[in-house]
VOGU-3710 file (C-alpha; in Angstrom, 3 decimals, decimal comma):
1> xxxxxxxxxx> 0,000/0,000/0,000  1,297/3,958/-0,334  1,279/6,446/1,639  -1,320/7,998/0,106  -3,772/4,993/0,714  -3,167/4,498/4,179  -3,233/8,658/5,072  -6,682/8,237/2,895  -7,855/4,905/5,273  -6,842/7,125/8,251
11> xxxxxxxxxx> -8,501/10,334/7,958  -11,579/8,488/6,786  -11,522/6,420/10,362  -11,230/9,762/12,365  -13,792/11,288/10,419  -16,400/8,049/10,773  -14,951/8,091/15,158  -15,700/12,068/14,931  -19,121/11,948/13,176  -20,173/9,126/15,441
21> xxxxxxxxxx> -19,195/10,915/18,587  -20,912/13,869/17,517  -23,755/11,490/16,650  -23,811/9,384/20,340  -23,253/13,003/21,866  -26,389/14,802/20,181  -28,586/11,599/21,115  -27,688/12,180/24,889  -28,562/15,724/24,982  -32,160/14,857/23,056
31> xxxxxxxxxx> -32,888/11,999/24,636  -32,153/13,482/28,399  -35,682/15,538/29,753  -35,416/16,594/33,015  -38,877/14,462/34,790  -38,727/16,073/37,655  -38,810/19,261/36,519  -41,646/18,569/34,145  -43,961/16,715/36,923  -43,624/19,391/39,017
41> xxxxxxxxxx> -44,698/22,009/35,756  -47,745/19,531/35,278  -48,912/19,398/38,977  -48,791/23,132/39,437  -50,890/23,783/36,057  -53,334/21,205/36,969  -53,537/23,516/40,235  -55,406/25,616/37,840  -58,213/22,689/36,966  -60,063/23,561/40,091
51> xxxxxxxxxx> -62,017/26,274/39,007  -63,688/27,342/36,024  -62,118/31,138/35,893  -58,819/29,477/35,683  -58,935/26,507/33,239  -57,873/29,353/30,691  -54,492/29,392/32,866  -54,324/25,779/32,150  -54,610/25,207/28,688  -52,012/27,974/28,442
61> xxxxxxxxxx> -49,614/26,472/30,869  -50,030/23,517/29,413  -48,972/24,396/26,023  -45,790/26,375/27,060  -44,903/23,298/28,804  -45,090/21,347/25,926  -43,266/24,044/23,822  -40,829/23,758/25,675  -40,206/20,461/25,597  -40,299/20,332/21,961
71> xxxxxxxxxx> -37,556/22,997/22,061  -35,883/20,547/24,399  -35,692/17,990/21,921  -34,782/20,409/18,941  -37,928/20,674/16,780  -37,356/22,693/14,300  -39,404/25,978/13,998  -40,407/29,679/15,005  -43,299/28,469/16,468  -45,069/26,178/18,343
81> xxxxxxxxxx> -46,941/25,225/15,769  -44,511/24,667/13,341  -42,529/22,895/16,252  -45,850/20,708/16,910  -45,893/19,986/12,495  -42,198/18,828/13,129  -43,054/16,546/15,854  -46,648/15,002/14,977  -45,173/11,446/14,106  -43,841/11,358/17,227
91> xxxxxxxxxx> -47,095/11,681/19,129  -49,586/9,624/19,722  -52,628/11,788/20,754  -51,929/14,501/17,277  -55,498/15,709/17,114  -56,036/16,845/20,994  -52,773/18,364/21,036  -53,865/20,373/18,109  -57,042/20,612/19,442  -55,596/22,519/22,759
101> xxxxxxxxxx> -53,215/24,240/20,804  -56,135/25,976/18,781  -57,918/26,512/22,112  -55,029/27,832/23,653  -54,578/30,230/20,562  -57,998/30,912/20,947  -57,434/31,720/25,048  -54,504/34,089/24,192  -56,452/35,892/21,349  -59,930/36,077/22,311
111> xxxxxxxxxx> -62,145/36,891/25,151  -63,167/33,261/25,769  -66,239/32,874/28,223  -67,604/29,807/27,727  -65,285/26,399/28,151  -66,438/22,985/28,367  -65,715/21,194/30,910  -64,606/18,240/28,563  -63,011/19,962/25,915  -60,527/21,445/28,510
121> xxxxxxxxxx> -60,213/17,390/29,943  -59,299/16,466/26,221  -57,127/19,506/26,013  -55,440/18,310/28,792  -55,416/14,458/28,065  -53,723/15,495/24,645  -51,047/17,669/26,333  -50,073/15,319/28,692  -49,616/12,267/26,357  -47,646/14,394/24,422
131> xxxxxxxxx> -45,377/15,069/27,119  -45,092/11,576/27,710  -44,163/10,905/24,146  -41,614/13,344/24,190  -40,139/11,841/27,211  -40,820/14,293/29,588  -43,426/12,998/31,417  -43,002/9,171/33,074  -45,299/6,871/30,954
//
Protein backbone atom coordinates (compact mmCIF):
# COMPACT_ATOMS: atom_id res chain seq x y z
CA UNK A 1 0.00 0.00 0.00
CA UNK A 2 1.30 3.96 -0.33
CA UNK A 3 1.28 6.45 1.64
CA UNK A 4 -1.32 8.00 0.11
CA UNK A 5 -3.77 4.99 0.71
CA UNK A 6 -3.17 4.50 4.18
CA UNK A 7 -3.23 8.66 5.07
CA UNK A 8 -6.68 8.24 2.89
CA UNK A 9 -7.86 4.91 5.27
CA UNK A 10 -6.84 7.12 8.25
CA UNK A 11 -8.50 10.33 7.96
CA UNK A 12 -11.58 8.49 6.79
CA UNK A 13 -11.52 6.42 10.36
CA UNK A 14 -11.23 9.76 12.36
CA UNK A 15 -13.79 11.29 10.42
CA UNK A 16 -16.40 8.05 10.77
CA UNK A 17 -14.95 8.09 15.16
CA UNK A 18 -15.70 12.07 14.93
CA UNK A 19 -19.12 11.95 13.18
CA UNK A 20 -20.17 9.13 15.44
CA UNK A 21 -19.19 10.92 18.59
CA UNK A 22 -20.91 13.87 17.52
CA UNK A 23 -23.75 11.49 16.65
CA UNK A 24 -23.81 9.38 20.34
CA UNK A 25 -23.25 13.00 21.87
CA UNK A 26 -26.39 14.80 20.18
CA UNK A 27 -28.59 11.60 21.12
CA UNK A 28 -27.69 12.18 24.89
CA UNK A 29 -28.56 15.72 24.98
CA UNK A 30 -32.16 14.86 23.06
CA UNK A 31 -32.89 12.00 24.64
CA UNK A 32 -32.15 13.48 28.40
CA UNK A 33 -35.68 15.54 29.75
CA UNK A 34 -35.42 16.59 33.02
CA UNK A 35 -38.88 14.46 34.79
CA UNK A 36 -38.73 16.07 37.65
CA UNK A 37 -38.81 19.26 36.52
CA UNK A 38 -41.65 18.57 34.15
CA UNK A 39 -43.96 16.72 36.92
CA UNK A 40 -43.62 19.39 39.02
CA UNK A 41 -44.70 22.01 35.76
CA UNK A 42 -47.75 19.53 35.28
CA UNK A 43 -48.91 19.40 38.98
CA UNK A 44 -48.79 23.13 39.44
CA UNK A 45 -50.89 23.78 36.06
CA UNK A 46 -53.33 21.21 36.97
CA UNK A 47 -53.54 23.52 40.23
CA UNK A 48 -55.41 25.62 37.84
CA UNK A 49 -58.21 22.69 36.97
CA UNK A 50 -60.06 23.56 40.09
CA UNK A 51 -62.02 26.27 39.01
CA UNK A 52 -63.69 27.34 36.02
CA UNK A 53 -62.12 31.14 35.89
CA UNK A 54 -58.82 29.48 35.68
CA UNK A 55 -58.93 26.51 33.24
CA UNK A 56 -57.87 29.35 30.69
CA UNK A 57 -54.49 29.39 32.87
CA UNK A 58 -54.32 25.78 32.15
CA UNK A 59 -54.61 25.21 28.69
CA UNK A 60 -52.01 27.97 28.44
CA UNK A 61 -49.61 26.47 30.87
CA UNK A 62 -50.03 23.52 29.41
CA UNK A 63 -48.97 24.40 26.02
CA UNK A 64 -45.79 26.37 27.06
CA UNK A 65 -44.90 23.30 28.80
CA UNK A 66 -45.09 21.35 25.93
CA UNK A 67 -43.27 24.04 23.82
CA UNK A 68 -40.83 23.76 25.68
CA UNK A 69 -40.21 20.46 25.60
CA UNK A 70 -40.30 20.33 21.96
CA UNK A 71 -37.56 23.00 22.06
CA UNK A 72 -35.88 20.55 24.40
CA UNK A 73 -35.69 17.99 21.92
CA UNK A 74 -34.78 20.41 18.94
CA UNK A 75 -37.93 20.67 16.78
CA UNK A 76 -37.36 22.69 14.30
CA UNK A 77 -39.40 25.98 14.00
CA UNK A 78 -40.41 29.68 15.01
CA UNK A 79 -43.30 28.47 16.47
CA UNK A 80 -45.07 26.18 18.34
CA UNK A 81 -46.94 25.22 15.77
CA UNK A 82 -44.51 24.67 13.34
CA UNK A 83 -42.53 22.90 16.25
CA UNK A 84 -45.85 20.71 16.91
CA UNK A 85 -45.89 19.99 12.49
CA UNK A 86 -42.20 18.83 13.13
CA UNK A 87 -43.05 16.55 15.85
CA UNK A 88 -46.65 15.00 14.98
CA UNK A 89 -45.17 11.45 14.11
CA UNK A 90 -43.84 11.36 17.23
CA UNK A 91 -47.09 11.68 19.13
CA UNK A 92 -49.59 9.62 19.72
CA UNK A 93 -52.63 11.79 20.75
CA UNK A 94 -51.93 14.50 17.28
CA UNK A 95 -55.50 15.71 17.11
CA UNK A 96 -56.04 16.84 20.99
CA UNK A 97 -52.77 18.36 21.04
CA UNK A 98 -53.86 20.37 18.11
CA UNK A 99 -57.04 20.61 19.44
CA UNK A 100 -55.60 22.52 22.76
CA UNK A 101 -53.22 24.24 20.80
CA UNK A 102 -56.13 25.98 18.78
CA UNK A 103 -57.92 26.51 22.11
CA UNK A 104 -55.03 27.83 23.65
CA UNK A 105 -54.58 30.23 20.56
CA UNK A 106 -58.00 30.91 20.95
CA UNK A 107 -57.43 31.72 25.05
CA UNK A 108 -54.50 34.09 24.19
CA UNK A 109 -56.45 35.89 21.35
CA UNK A 110 -59.93 36.08 22.31
CA UNK A 111 -62.15 36.89 25.15
CA UNK A 112 -63.17 33.26 25.77
CA UNK A 113 -66.24 32.87 28.22
CA UNK A 114 -67.60 29.81 27.73
CA UNK A 115 -65.28 26.40 28.15
CA UNK A 116 -66.44 22.99 28.37
CA UNK A 117 -65.72 21.19 30.91
CA UNK A 118 -64.61 18.24 28.56
CA UNK A 119 -63.01 19.96 25.91
CA UNK A 120 -60.53 21.44 28.51
CA UNK A 121 -60.21 17.39 29.94
CA UNK A 122 -59.30 16.47 26.22
CA UNK A 123 -57.13 19.51 26.01
CA UNK A 124 -55.44 18.31 28.79
CA UNK A 125 -55.42 14.46 28.06
CA UNK A 126 -53.72 15.50 24.64
CA UNK A 127 -51.05 17.67 26.33
CA UNK A 128 -50.07 15.32 28.69
CA UNK A 129 -49.62 12.27 26.36
CA UNK A 130 -47.65 14.39 24.42
CA UNK A 131 -45.38 15.07 27.12
CA UNK A 132 -45.09 11.58 27.71
CA UNK A 133 -44.16 10.90 24.15
CA UNK A 134 -41.61 13.34 24.19
CA UNK A 135 -40.14 11.84 27.21
CA UNK A 136 -40.82 14.29 29.59
CA UNK A 137 -43.43 13.00 31.42
CA UNK A 138 -43.00 9.17 33.07
CA UNK A 139 -45.30 6.87 30.95
Amino acid sequence: MSHLTIAFIVAAVIVILTLLLVRIRYRRSVSELDYEHFESKWKSLQKFCATRKTWPKAIVAADDLLDEALRQRRYKGKSTGERLVAAQHQLTANEEVWFGHKMRDSIVTEDVRRLKKQDIIDALAGFRQALKDLGALRP
